[in-house]
C-alpha positions as CSV (number, residue, x, y, z in Angstrom):
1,X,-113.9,-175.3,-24.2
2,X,-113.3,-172.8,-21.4
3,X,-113.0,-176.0,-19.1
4,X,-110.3,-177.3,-21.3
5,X,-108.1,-173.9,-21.7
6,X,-108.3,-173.8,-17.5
7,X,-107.6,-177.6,-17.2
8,X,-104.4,-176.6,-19.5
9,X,-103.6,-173.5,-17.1
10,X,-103.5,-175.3,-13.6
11,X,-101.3,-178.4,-15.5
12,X,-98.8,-175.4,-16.3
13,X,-98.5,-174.5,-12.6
14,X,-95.2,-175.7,-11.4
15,X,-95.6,-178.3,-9.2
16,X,-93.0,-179.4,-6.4
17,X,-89.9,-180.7,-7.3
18,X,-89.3,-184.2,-7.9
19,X,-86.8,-185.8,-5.0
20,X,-83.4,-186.6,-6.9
21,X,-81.6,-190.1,-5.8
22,X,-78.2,-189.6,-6.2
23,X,-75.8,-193.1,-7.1
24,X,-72.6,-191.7,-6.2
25,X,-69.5,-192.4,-8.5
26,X,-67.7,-195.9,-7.8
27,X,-64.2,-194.6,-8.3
28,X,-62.9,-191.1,-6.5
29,X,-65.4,-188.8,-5.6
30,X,-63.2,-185.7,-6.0
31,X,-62.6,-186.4,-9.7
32,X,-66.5,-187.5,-10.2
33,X,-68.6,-185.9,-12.5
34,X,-72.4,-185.5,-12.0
35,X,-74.6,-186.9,-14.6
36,X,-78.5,-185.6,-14.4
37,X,-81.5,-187.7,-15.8
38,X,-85.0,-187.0,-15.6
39,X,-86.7,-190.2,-16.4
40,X,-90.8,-191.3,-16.2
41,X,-89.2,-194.9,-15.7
42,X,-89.4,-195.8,-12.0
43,X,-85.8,-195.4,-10.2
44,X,-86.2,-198.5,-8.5
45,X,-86.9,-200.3,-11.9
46,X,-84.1,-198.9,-13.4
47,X,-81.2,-199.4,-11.1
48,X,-79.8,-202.5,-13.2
49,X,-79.3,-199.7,-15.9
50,X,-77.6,-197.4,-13.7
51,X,-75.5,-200.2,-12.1
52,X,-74.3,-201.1,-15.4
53,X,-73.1,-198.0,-16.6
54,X,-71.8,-196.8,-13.8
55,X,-69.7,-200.0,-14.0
56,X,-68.2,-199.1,-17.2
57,X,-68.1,-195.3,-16.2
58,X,-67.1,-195.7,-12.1
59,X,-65.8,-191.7,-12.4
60,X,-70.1,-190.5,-12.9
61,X,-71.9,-189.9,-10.3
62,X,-75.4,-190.4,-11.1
63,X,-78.7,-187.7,-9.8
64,X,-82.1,-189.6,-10.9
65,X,-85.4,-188.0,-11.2
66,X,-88.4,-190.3,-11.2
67,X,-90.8,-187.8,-12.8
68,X,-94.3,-187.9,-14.1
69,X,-93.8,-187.5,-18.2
70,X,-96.0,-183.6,-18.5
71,X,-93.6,-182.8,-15.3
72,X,-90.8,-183.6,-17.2
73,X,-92.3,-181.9,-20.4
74,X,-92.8,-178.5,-18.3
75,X,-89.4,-178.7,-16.2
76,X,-86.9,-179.0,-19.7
77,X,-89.0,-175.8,-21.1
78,X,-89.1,-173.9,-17.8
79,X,-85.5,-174.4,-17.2
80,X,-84.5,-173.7,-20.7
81,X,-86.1,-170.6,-21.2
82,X,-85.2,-168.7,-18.1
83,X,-81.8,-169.5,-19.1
84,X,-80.8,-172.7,-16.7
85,X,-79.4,-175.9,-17.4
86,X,-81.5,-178.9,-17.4
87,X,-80.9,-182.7,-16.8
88,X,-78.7,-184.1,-18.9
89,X,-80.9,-186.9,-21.0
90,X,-84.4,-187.3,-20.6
91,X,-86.3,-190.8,-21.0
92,X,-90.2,-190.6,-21.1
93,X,-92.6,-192.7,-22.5
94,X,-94.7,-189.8,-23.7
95,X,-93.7,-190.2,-27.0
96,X,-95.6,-187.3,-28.4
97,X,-94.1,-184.8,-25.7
98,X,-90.7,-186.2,-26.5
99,X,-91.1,-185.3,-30.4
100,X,-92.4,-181.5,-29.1
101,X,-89.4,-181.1,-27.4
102,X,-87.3,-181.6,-30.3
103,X,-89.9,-180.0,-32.9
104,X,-89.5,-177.3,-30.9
105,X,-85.6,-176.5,-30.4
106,X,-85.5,-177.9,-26.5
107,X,-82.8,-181.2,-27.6
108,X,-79.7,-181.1,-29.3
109,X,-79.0,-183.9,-32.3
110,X,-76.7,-186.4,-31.4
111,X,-75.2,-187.8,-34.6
112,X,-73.5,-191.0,-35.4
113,X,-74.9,-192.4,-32.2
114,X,-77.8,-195.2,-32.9
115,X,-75.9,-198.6,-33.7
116,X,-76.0,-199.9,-37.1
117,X,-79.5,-201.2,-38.3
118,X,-81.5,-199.3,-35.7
119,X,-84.9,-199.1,-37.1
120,X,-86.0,-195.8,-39.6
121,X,-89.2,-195.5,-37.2
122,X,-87.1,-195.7,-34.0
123,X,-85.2,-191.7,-34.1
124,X,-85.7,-188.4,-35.5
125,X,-83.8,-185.9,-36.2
126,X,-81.1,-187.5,-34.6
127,X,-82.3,-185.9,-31.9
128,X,-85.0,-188.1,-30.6
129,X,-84.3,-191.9,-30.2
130,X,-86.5,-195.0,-29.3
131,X,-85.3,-197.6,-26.7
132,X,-87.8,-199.8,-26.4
133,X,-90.8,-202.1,-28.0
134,X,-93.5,-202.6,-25.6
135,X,-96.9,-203.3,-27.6
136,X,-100.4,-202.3,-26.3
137,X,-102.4,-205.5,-25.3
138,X,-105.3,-207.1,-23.9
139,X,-105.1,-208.5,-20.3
140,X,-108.2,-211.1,-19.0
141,X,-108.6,-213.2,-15.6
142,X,-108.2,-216.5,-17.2
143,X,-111.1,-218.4,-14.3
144,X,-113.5,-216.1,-15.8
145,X,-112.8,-216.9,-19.5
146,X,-113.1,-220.7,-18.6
147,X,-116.4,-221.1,-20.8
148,X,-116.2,-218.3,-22.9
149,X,-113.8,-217.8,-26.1
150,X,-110.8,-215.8,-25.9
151,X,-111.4,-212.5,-28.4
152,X,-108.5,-212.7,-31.0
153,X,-108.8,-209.3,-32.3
154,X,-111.1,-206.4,-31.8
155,X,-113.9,-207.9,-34.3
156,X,-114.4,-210.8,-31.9
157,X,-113.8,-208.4,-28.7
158,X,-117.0,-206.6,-29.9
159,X,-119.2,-209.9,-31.0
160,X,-118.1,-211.1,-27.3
161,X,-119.4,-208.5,-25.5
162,X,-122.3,-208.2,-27.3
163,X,-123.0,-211.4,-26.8
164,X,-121.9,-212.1,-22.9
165,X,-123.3,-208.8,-21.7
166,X,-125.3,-210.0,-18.7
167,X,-121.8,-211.9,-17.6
168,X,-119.5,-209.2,-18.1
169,X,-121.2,-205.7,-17.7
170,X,-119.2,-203.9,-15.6
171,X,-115.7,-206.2,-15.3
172,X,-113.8,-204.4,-18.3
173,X,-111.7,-201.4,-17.7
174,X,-109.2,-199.2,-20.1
175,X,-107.8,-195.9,-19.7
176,X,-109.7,-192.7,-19.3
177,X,-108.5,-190.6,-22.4
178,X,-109.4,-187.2,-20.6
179,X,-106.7,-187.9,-17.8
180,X,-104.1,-190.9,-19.5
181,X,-101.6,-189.7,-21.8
182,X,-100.8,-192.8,-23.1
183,X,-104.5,-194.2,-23.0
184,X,-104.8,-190.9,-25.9
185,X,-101.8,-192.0,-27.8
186,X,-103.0,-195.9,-27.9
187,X,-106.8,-195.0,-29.2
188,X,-105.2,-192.2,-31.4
189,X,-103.4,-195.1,-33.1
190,X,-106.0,-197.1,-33.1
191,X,-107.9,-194.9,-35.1
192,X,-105.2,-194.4,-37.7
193,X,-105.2,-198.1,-38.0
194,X,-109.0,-199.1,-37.9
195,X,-111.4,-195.8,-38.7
196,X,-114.1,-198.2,-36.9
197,X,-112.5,-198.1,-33.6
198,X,-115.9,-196.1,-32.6
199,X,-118.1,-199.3,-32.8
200,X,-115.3,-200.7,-30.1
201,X,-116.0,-198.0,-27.7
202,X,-119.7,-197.4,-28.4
203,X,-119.6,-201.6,-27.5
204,X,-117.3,-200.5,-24.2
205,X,-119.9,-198.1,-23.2
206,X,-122.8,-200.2,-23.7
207,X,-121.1,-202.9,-21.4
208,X,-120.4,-200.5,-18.4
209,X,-116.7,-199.9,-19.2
210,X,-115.0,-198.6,-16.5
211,X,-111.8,-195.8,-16.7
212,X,-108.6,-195.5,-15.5
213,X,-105.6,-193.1,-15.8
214,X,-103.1,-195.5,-15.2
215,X,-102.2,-199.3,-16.1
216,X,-101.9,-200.8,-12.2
217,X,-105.4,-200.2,-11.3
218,X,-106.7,-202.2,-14.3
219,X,-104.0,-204.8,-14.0
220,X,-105.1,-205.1,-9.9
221,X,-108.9,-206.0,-10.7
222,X,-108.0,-207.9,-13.6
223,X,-105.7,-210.1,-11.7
224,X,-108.0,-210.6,-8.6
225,X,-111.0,-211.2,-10.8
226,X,-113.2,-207.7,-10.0
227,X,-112.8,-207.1,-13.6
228,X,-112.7,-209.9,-16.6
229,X,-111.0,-207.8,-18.9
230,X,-108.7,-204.5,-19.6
231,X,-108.1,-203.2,-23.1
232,X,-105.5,-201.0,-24.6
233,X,-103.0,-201.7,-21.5
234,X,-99.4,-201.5,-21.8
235,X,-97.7,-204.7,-22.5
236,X,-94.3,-204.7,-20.4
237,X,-96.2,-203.5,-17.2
238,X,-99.0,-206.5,-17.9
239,X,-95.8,-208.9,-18.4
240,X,-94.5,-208.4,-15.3
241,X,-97.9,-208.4,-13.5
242,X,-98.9,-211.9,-15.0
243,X,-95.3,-213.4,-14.7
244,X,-96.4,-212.8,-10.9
245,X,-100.2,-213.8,-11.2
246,X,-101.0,-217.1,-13.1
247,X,-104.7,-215.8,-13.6
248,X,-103.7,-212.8,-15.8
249,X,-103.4,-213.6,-19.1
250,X,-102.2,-211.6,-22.1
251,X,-103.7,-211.2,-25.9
252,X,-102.1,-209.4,-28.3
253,X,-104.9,-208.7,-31.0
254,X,-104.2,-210.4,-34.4
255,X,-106.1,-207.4,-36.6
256,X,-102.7,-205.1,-35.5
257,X,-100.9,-204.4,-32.2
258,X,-99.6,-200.9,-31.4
259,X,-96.1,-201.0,-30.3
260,X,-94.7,-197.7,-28.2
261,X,-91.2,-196.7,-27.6
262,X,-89.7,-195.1,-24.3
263,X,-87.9,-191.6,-25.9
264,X,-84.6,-190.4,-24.9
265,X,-82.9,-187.1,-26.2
266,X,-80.8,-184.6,-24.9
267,X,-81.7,-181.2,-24.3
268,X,-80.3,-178.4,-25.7
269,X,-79.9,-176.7,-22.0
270,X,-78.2,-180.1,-20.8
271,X,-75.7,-179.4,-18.4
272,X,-73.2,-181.9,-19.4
273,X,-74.1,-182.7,-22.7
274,X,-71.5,-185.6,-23.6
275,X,-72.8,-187.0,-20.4
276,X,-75.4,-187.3,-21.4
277,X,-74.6,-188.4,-25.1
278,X,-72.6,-191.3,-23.0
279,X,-75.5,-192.9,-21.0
280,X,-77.7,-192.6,-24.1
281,X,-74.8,-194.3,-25.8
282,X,-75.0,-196.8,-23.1
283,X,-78.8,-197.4,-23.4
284,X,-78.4,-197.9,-26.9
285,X,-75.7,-200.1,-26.8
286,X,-75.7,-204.3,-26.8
287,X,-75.1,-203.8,-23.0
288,X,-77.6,-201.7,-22.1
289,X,-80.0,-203.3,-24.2
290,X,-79.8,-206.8,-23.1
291,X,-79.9,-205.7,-19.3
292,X,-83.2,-203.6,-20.5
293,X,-84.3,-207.1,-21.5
294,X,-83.3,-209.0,-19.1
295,X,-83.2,-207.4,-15.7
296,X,-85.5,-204.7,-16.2
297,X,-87.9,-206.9,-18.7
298,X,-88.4,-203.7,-21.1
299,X,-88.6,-205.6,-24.9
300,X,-85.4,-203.7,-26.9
301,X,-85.2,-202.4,-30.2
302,X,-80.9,-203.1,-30.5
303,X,-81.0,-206.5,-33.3
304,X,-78.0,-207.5,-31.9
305,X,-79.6,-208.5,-28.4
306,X,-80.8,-211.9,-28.2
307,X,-84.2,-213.1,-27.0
308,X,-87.3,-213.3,-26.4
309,X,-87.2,-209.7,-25.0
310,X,-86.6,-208.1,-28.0
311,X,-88.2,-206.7,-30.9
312,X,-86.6,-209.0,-33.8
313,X,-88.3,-211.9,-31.8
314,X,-91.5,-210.3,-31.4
315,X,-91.6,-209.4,-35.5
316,X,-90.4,-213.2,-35.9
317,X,-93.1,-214.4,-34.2
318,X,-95.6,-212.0,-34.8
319,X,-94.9,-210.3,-38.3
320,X,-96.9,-207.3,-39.7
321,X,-99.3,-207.9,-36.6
322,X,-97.1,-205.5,-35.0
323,X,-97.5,-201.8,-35.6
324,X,-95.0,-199.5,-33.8
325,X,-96.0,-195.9,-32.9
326,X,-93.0,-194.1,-35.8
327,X,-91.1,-191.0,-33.7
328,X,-91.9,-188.4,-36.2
329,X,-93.6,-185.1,-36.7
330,X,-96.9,-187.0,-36.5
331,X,-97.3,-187.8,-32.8
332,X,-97.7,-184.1,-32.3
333,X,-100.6,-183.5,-34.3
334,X,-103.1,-184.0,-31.2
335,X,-100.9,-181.8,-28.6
336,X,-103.1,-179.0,-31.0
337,X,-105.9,-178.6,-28.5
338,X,-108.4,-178.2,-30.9
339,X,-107.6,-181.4,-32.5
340,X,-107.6,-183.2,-28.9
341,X,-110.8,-181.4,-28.2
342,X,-112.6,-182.9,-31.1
343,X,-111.0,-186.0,-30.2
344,X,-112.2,-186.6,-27.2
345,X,-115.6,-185.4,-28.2
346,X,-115.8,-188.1,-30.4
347,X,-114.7,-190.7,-27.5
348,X,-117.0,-189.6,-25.3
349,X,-119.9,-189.6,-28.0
350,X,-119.1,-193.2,-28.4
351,X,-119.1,-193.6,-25.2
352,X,-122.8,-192.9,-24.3
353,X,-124.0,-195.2,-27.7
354,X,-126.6,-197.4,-27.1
């Protein structure tokens, strides 16, 4: 326990600050007003989004921050408690950071603002909003599959390695709990969806499962072959990597699929807060949402957008399969470090089954 209170105390440190790129304002520069974001979503990934408001808004000037999501967690608080505006919205994909931030008085409700018919799950508070619908999935390197069935859920996942553990010992890979925020949040769900998840990872352990903090690393060995199979790996990055790499392939488990949402609020230290409210606006808005879709392939939650990008497809296709991650009080429960604690016990117990 004294490990995990001085692991907590060197992540509060304030690391360096993140390098802004500023997209200066189309129309006069002397008129322009300066719009802040702090975003976990690469900068180069989201320029479509940037172009396109900045279309519609050529008088805002535009200072990104491509942040890592506790970074962006620690820099709101620091900069709202000594007193000092922050960015202006915030977009992260650590959903259960995003929901602290408003449980705890850092972002400012922004009512009347989510289109008609945006999903109950998808905002809290009117504070908090959800932009996106990416599910959590298996990836496998199809050559090595050729002979062997495709799992189709977790039951067959566990039968298969069970069964083909001389071929694949050692070739799958997930997240590391201890060091992925959203590897945490995906087994947390799982285990609010199948209380048996711990035959899973007591199977992963027996089989030589190998950790990661982050998504690319998996999706590199799976796609060269080093590795047969990742688990738990998030679905819009994996789409992009196999729309690249014919021998990645893609399963989203039939039993239930977790679906996570990227977050964006504005904080109650914001700057400019209607600019703010207007790129949020933006990102919510038929516009924003199909260029989401289609330019930065990000599935979108707006029903109004067509496609396959989107979540009314996906629940047309795929139905009560799907089981998105609700923005409420709830995602917080395991930012209580005892609770985390015991949770990770628990992983790494199953971890070392035999």
């Amino acid at each position: 326990m004294r490990t995990l209170f001085v692991l907590i105390a060197l992540l509060m440190i304030p690391g360096p600050a993140a390098a802004a790129t500023l997209f200066p304002a189309l129309g006069e520069e002397e008129s322009a007003r300066t719009l802040t974001v702090y975003s976990s979503l690469d900068e180069d990934v989201s320029r479509p989004l940037i172009a396109g408001f900045q279309a519609a808004n050529p008088d805002i000037a535009i200072s990104y921050e491509d942040m890592q999501t506790l970074d962006i967690y620690e820099r709101v608080i620091r900069e709202t408690d000594a007193g000092e505006s922050t960015a202006d919205l915030v977009i992260s994909s650590a959903m259960d950071l995003q929901v602290k931030l408003v449980n705890d008085g850092y972002a400012r409700p922004v009512p009347e603002i989510a289109p008609q018919d945006w999903p109950d799950w998808a905002s809290w508070r009117k504070s908090a909003f959800g932009l996106t619908f990416e599910p959590s999935v298996i990836v496998y390197h199809k050559p090595s599959f050729e002979n062997l069935p495709l799992p189709e859920n977790r039951a067959d996942l566990i039968a298969l390695l069970r069964s083909e553990e001389e071929r694949l010992y050692g070739r799958i890979a997930t997240y590391d709990v201890e060091r992925s925020g959203l590897g945490f949040l995906f087994l947390a769900r799982d285990w609010e969806h199948n209380r048996d998840i711990w035959d899973l990872v007591g199977t992963f352990g027996a089989s030589g499962v190998k950790l990661y903090s982050n998504s690319s690393a998996i999706l590199d060995r799976v796609a060269d072959g080093r590795f047969a199979l990742g688990y738990n790996i998030l679905g819009s990055y994996a789409q992009s990597w196999a729309s690249r790499i014919p021998d990645l392939g893609i399963i989203l488990p039939r039993d239930y699929t977790v679906v996570m949402s990227r977050i964006a609020l504005v904080p109650e230290a914001a700057a400019d807060p209607d600019l703010g409210r207007r790129l949020l606006a933006f990102l919510m808005s038929v516009q924003g949402q199909t260029i989401m879709a289609r330019d930065v392939k990000l599935p979108v939650l707006n029903p109004e957008v067509d496609g396959e990008n989107t979540a009314r497809a996906m629940r047309q296709r795929l139905g009560a399969q799907l089981r998105p991650i609700s923005i409420s009080p709830g995602l917080v429960v395991y930012l209580d470090q005892v609770k985390r604690a015991r949770f990770i016990a628990r992983w790494n117990e199953a971890l070392q089954t035999k």
